[in-house]
N, C-alpha and C positions, 0 to 999 in steps of 0.2 A: 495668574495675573492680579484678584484681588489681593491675595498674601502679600503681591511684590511690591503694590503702588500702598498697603495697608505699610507695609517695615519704611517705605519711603519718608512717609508723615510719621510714626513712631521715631525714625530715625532724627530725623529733622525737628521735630518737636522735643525730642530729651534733649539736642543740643544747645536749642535754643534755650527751652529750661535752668539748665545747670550752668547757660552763660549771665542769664538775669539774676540766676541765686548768688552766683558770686560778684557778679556788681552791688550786690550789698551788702557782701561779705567783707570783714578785713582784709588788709593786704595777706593770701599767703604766698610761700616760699617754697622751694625745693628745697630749702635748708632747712626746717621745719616740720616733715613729714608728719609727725602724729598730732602737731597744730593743726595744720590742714584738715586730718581728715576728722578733729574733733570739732571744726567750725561748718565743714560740708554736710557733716551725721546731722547735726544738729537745724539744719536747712530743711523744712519739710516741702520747700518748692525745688533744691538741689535733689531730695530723693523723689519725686516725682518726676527730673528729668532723668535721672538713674534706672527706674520704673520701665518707665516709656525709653530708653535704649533696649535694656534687657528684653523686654516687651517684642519690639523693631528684632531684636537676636532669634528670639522664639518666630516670628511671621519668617523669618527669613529660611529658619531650620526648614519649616514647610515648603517654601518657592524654589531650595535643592532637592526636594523631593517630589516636585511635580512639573518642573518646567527646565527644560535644558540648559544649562550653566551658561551658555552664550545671550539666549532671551535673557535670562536672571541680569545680569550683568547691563544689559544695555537700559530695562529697567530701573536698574541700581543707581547707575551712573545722573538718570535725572532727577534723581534726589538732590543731587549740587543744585540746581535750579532753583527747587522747592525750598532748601536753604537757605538762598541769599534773598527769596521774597521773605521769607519768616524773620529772618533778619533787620529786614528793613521794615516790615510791619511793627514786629510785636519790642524790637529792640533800637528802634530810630540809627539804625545804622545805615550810613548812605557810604555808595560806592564811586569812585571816581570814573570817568569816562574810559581810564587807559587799564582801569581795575576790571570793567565788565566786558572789553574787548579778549582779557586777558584771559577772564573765566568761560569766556563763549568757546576763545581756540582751546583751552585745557578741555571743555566738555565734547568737541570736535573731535579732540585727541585721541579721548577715552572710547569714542563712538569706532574709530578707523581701528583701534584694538579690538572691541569688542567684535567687529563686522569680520576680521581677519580671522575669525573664530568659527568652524560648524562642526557640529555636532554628531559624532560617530568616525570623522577623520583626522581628530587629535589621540595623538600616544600617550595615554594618561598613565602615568607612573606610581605605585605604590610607596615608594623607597629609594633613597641615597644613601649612598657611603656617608656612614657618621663625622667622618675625619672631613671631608669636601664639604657638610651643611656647618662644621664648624668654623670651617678654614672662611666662609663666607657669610656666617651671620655674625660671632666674634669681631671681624673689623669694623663691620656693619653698624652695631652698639656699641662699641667703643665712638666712631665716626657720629652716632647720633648726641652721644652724650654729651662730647665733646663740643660738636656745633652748637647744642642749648646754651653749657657754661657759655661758650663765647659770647652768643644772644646778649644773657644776663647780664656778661662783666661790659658791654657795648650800652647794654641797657641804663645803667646805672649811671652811664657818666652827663657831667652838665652841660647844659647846653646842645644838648643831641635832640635831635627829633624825633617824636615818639615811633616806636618801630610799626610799621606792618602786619606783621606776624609770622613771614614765608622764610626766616630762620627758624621759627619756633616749628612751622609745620611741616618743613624740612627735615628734622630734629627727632619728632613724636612719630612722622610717618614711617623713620627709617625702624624704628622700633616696631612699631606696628605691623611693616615688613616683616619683620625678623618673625614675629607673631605669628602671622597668617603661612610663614615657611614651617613653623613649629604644628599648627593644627594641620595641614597639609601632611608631616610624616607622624600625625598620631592619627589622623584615619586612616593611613595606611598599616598602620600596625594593629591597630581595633578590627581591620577587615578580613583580618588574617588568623583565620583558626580558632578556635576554643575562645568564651570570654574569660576567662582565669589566665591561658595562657598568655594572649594577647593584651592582656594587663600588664603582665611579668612582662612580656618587652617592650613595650610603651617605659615601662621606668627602668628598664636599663638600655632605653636613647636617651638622644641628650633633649627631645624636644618637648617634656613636663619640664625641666628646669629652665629652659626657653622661657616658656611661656610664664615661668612664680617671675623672672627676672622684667620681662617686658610688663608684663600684667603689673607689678608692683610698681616699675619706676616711671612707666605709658602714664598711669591711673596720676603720679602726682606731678611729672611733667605735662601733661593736656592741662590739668584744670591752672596750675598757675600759668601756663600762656591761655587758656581760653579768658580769662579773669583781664589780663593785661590787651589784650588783640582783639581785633572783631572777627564774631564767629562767622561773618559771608565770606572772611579772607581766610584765615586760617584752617578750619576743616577743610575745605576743597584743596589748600593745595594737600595739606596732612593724606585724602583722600586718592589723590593724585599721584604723590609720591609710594604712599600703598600697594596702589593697584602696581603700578610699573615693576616699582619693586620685586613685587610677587610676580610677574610675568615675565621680565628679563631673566632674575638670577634664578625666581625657582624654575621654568625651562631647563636654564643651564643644570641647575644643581639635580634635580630629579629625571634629567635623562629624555625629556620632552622635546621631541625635533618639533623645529621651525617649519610652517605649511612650505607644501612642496609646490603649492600653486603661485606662479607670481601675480598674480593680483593680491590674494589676501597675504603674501607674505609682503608686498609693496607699503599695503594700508598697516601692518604690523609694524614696519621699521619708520615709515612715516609718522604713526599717530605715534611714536614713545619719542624721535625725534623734536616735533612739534611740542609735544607737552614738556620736553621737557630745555628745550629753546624757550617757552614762556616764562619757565619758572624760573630762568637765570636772568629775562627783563623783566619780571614784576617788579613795582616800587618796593622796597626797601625800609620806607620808613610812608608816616600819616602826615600829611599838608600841616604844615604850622599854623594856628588857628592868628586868625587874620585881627588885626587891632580895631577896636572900636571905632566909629565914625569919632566921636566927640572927645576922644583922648589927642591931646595934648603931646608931639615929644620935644622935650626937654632938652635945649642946646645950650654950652657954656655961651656969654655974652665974645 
């Protein structure tokens, strides 16, 4: 329980980090990649929040190895929480009334997933067919990449109001996804016999070059939308989109039946429903920032 609520604040606290560093970073780009990561390197309060994730990674190693993946999880999930207060403390980010409505039913959501969960009568699966995690992470990354460019080229035009973020973390999450599908079949392949061996088949699946592809283009799609977005909006839905991700398709993909009980199979198809009915009404774009009491507009005679 210490380890879970310790990764919670570690988690929350690098994110927040690395969104303050780059508010006083230059603009970067996704077109830019080794700009980016020569203005972030050089960020000694960006690798402090680098630190403190990695950090959050190590407490978490420990909280799978001492507390049931269902408890983990539902502790996990209130780390959203903890992020939109750190947000509005230490980064003067304020949320809209229909934003924190929005974030109560998504942490709702994640809760009837987690609940739908116990421990000892889920089919936990070692392995898929390589051709089936292709066939579904493949569209998945193309599908994420795709929605960031579109973000971007939406972004860029005049006269638009400034975006939200729930493109961008639509975008990073589905990547993220594809991520957490990739560590999923390289512990299964690490579990399995001899460490030399189970080496040799770890790098002849496809899920190490999963993970160079997400890891490299996660690492510089987050931080140019964390830099452009507020981080109370954008990780939770990124977060959001993650978790489902990983519990719809890997289900499918690794062979894991759906609870045979109708209650928790109810709270299962309900809370991914729910969450993910919020994320297609979140606003879309930030309130146009409202004109001064004392300005003057300007009409022909």
């Amino acid at each position: 329980m210490a380890a879970a609520l310790l990764a919670n604040v570690l988690y929350s606290t690098g994110f927040v980090l690395e969104k303050r560093a780059l508010s006083a970073l230059p603009e970067v780009s996704v077109r830019r990649p080794a700009r980016m990561l020569r203005l972030v390197l050089g960020s000694p309060l960006w690798i402090a929040g680098s630190l403190a994730l990695a950090s959050g990674f190590a407490a978490q190693l420990v909280v799978y190895r001492t507390l049931p993946i269902a408890a983990a999880q539902g502790i996990f999930v209130s780390g959203l929480v903890l992020l939109v207060l750190l947000s509005s403390r230490l980064l003067g980010e304020e949320t809209s009334g229909r934003e924190r409505y929005a974030l109560a039913a998504i942490l709702a959501a994640l809760v009837m997933v987690v609940l739908s969960l116990r421990e000892g009568a889920e089919t936990v699966s070692e392995g898929a067919p390589y051709p089936l995690v292709l066939l579904v992470c493949v569209p998945s990354l193309a599908a994420g990449v795709w929605l960031y460019r579109s973000a971007e080229r939406r972004a860029v035009r005049r006269h638009r109001l400034p975006t939200a973020g729930v493109e961008y973390g639509v975008a990073v999450g589905l990547l993220y996804g594809v991520s957490s599908l990739a560590v999923k079949g390289v512990s299964g392949r690490l579990s399995a016999g001899a460490w030399d061996s189970a080496l040799q088949a770890v790098l002849r699946s496809p899920y190490p070059y999963l993970l160079l592809f997400t890891g490299a283009f996660g690492l510089v799609m987050s931080q140019a939308a964390l830099q452009r977005c507020r981080a109370s909006l954008i990780v939770p839905v990124c977060t959001t989109v993650t978790c489902l991700y990983t519990a719809v398709l890997g289900t499918l993909s690794f062979g894991e039946a759906l609870p045979e009980d109708p209650a928790r199979l109810t709270l299962r198809v309900t809370g991914t429903v729910l969450a993910l009915a919020v994320l297609l009404g979140m606003p879309k774009h930030d309130a146009a920032p409202r004109p001064s009491i004392g300005a003057k507009e300007l009409t022909p005679p």
